[in-house]
C-alpha positions in Angstrom: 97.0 24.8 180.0 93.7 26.2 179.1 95.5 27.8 175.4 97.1 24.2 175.2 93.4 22.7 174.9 92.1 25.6 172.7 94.9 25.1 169.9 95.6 21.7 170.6 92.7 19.6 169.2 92.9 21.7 166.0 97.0 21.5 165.5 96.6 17.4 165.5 93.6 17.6 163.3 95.3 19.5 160.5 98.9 17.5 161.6 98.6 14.9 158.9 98.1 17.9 156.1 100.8 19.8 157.8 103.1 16.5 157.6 102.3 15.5 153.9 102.2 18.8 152.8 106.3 19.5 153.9 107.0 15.6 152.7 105.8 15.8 149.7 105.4 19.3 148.4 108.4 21.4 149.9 110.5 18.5 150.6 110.5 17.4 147.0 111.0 20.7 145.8 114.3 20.9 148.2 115.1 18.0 146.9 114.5 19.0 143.4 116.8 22.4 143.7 119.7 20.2 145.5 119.6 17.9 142.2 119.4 21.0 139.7 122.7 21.9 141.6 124.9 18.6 140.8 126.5 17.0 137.7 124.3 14.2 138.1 123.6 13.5 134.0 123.1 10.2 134.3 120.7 7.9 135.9 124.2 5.9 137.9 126.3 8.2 139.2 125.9 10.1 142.6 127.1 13.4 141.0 129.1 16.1 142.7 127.4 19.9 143.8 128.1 22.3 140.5 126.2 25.4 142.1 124.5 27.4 139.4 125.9 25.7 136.5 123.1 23.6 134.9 120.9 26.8 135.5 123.5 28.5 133.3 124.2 26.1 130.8 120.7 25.8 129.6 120.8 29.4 127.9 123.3 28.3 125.5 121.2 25.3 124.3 118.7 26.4 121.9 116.3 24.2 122.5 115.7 25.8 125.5 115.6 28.8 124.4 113.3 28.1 121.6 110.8 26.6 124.3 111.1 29.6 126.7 109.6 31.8 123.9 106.8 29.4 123.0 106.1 29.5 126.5 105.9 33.9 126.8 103.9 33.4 123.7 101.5 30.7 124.7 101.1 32.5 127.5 100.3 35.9 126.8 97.5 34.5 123.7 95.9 32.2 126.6 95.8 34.4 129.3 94.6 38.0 127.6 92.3 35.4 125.5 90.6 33.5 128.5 89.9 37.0 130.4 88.6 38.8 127.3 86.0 36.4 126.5 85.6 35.6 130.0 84.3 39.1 130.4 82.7 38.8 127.3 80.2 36.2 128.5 80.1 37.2 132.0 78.8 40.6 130.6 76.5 39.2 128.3 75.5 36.6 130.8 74.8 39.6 133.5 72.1 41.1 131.3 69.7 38.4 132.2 69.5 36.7 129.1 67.0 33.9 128.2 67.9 30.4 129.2 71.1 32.1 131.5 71.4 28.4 133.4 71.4 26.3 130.2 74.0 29.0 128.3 76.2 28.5 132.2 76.5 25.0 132.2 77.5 25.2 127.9 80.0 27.3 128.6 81.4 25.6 132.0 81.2 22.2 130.5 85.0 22.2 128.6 85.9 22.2 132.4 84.8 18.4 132.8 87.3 17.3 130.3 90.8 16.9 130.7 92.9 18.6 128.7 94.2 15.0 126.9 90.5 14.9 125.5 90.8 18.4 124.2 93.9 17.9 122.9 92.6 15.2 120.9 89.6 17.0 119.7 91.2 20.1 118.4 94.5 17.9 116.8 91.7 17.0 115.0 90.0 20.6 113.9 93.5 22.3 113.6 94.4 20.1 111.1 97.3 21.4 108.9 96.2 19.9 105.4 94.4 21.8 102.9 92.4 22.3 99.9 90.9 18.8 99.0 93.1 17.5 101.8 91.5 19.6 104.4 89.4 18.6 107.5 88.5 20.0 110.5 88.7 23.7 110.9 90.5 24.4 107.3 87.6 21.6 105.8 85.1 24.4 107.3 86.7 27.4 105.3 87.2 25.9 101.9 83.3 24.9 102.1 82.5 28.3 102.9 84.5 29.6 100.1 86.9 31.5 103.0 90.7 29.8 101.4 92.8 32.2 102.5 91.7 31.5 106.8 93.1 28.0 105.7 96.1 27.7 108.0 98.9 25.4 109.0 97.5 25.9 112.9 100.2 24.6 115.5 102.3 23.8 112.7 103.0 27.3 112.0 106.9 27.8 112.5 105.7 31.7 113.4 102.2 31.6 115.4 102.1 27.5 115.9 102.1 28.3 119.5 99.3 31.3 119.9 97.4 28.9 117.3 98.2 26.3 120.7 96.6 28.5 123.0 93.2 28.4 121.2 91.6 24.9 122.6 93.3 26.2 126.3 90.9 29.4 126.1 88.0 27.5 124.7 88.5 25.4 127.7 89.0 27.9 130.7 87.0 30.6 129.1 84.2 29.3 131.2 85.7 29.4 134.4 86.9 32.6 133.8 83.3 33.6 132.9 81.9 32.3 136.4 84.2 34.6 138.0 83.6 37.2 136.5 79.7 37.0 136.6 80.3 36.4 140.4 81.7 39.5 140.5 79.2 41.3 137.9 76.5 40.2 140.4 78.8 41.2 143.7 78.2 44.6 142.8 75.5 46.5 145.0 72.8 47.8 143.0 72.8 50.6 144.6 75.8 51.8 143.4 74.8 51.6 139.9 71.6 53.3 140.5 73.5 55.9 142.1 76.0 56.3 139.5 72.8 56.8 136.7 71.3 59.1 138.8 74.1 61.3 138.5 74.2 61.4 134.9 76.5 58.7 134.0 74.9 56.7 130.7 75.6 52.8 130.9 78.8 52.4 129.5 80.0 54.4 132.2 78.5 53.2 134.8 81.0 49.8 133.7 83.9 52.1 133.6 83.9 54.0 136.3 81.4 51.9 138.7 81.7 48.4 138.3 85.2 47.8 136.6 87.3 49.3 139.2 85.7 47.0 141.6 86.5 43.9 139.3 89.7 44.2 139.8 90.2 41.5 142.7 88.7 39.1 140.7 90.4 40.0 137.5 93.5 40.0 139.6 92.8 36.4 140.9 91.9 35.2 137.5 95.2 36.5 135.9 97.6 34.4 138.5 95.2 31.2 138.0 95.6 31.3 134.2 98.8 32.5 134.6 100.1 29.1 136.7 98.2 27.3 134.3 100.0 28.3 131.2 103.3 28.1 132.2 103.0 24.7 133.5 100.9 23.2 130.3 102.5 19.9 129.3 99.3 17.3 128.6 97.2 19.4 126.5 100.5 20.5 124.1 101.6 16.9 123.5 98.1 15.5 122.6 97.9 17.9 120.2 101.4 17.8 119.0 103.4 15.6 120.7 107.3 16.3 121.5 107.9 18.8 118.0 110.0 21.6 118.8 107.6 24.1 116.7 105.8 23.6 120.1 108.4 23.0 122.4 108.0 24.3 126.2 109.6 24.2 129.1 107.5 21.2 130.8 108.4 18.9 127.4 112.0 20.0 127.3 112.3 18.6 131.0 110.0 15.8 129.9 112.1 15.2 127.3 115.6 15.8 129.6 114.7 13.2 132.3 113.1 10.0 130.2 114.4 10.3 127.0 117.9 12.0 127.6 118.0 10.4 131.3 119.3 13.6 132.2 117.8 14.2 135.6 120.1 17.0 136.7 119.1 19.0 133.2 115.6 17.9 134.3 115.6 19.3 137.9 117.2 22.7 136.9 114.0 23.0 134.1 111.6 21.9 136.8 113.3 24.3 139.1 113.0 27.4 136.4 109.1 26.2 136.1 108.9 26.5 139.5 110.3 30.1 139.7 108.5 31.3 137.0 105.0 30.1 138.7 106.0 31.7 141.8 106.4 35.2 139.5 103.0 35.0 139.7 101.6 33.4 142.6 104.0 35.1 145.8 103.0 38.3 145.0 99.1 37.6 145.1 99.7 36.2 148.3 101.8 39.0 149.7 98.4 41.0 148.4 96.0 38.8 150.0 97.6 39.1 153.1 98.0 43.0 153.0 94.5 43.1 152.2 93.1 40.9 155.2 95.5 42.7 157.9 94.0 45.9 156.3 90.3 44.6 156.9 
């Protein structure tokens, strides 16, 4: 009786949480797999269980295909871009510059806006037209005299979507930079001091001092962007809208469940977003949990 009134209070104070969080998060997802797995492609019929085949069937559509590259693409520009300058102003930012709270908040701000906002921004500065046509970023270059950086941006049927992942790193770039600063600063000082007294010159006191005990954060960073960029649907259509030269997976279900009125197509591409997320974010949490049993 005694445990009872330990656990008790606390069990019914998270309850609710525990409740909505079943409902509406793991319960929809059930739900979601269990329509992926029917030949419901309409929005009338009940549709019959198919197993795998929807999953299947979406490889030989090219569509999909073409969106599951944009998406590796987009991906791997935004999330090796977002941590380099990340760390690139986190380092600069650890030196103890002038004015280090004012340059913070300029560089955290992009978080306040939604990504709609930046979308409509930078549809504005990656502008395709060019020469006397030009604005925004290719306007910039022809005054400077610098022609041949004028570019068709997104609209590029090659690099469109690492041209994409530009406004997504000027956005996160600062968040990325906070964590990394928090760990810059996490590092004893003693550490460093001990690592110069034994000869090591600065840049080596990063490499084999402070780096290797970046890596948690670098770690956490990576599965945040990660989650991030394969789930990116607003930011991609304000630029763009629904074009296929920046097609990905969240548009193509967009696209498969209100303008096809496909919703078993839809589910299995939700279902494959899901997986792919989970790529990154199960085995961080199979980590994290190693690492607090081992504390």
């Amino acid at each position: 009786m005694t445990r009872v009134r330990r656990w008790l209070p606390g069990l019914l104070l998270v309850m609710p949480s525990l409740v909505a969080v079943g409902v509406f998060v793991y319960g929809m997802l059930g739900w979601n797999f269990r329509l992926a797995m029917t030949d419901r492609h309409d929005e009338v019929s009940e549709g019959s269980f198919v197993g795998l085949d929807n999953f299947f069937s979406l490889w030989s559509q090219k569509p999909w295909v073409i969106s599951v590259h944009h998406a590796i693409v987009f991906t791997a520009v935004f999330v090796l871009g977002a941590l380099a300058l990340g760390w690139l102003l986190a380092f600069l930012m650890e030196k103890g510059i002038r004015g280090e709270g004012t340059f913070r908040a300029v560089y955290l701000f992009p978080m306040a806006v939604s990504f709609v906002a930046t979308g409509v921004v930078w549809r504005w500065l990656m502008n395709s037209a060019r020469d006397e046509r030009a604005v925004g970023l290719n306007r910039l270059f022809d005054g400077l005299g610098l022609d041949a950086l004028q570019w068709g941006w997104f609209r590029d049927q090659d690099w469109g979507m690492a041209a994409m992942a530009i406004p997504a790193i000027w956005q996160i770039s600062g968040y990325v930079m906070a964590l990394f600063l928090a760990g810059f600063r996490g590092v004893p000082e003693e550490l460093r001091e001990a690592a110069r007294v034994d000869g090591c010159a600065e840049w080596q006191v990063y490499r084999h001092v402070v780096l290797p005990l970046l890596r948690p954060v670098t770690l956490s960073a990576l599965i945040i962007l990660g989650h991030i960029s394969l789930k990116v649907f607003d930011l991609i259509v304000a630029v763009s809208g629904k074009q296929i030269v920046t097609y990905v997976p969240a548009i193509s279900m967009w696209v498969a469940v209100f303008d096809s009125h496909d919703p078993a197509k839809g589910a299995a591409i939700a279902s494959y977003i899901v997986l792919a997320v989970s790529i990154f974010v199960v085995p961080y949490l199979v980590w994290s949990l190693r690492r607090e049993k081992r504390s």
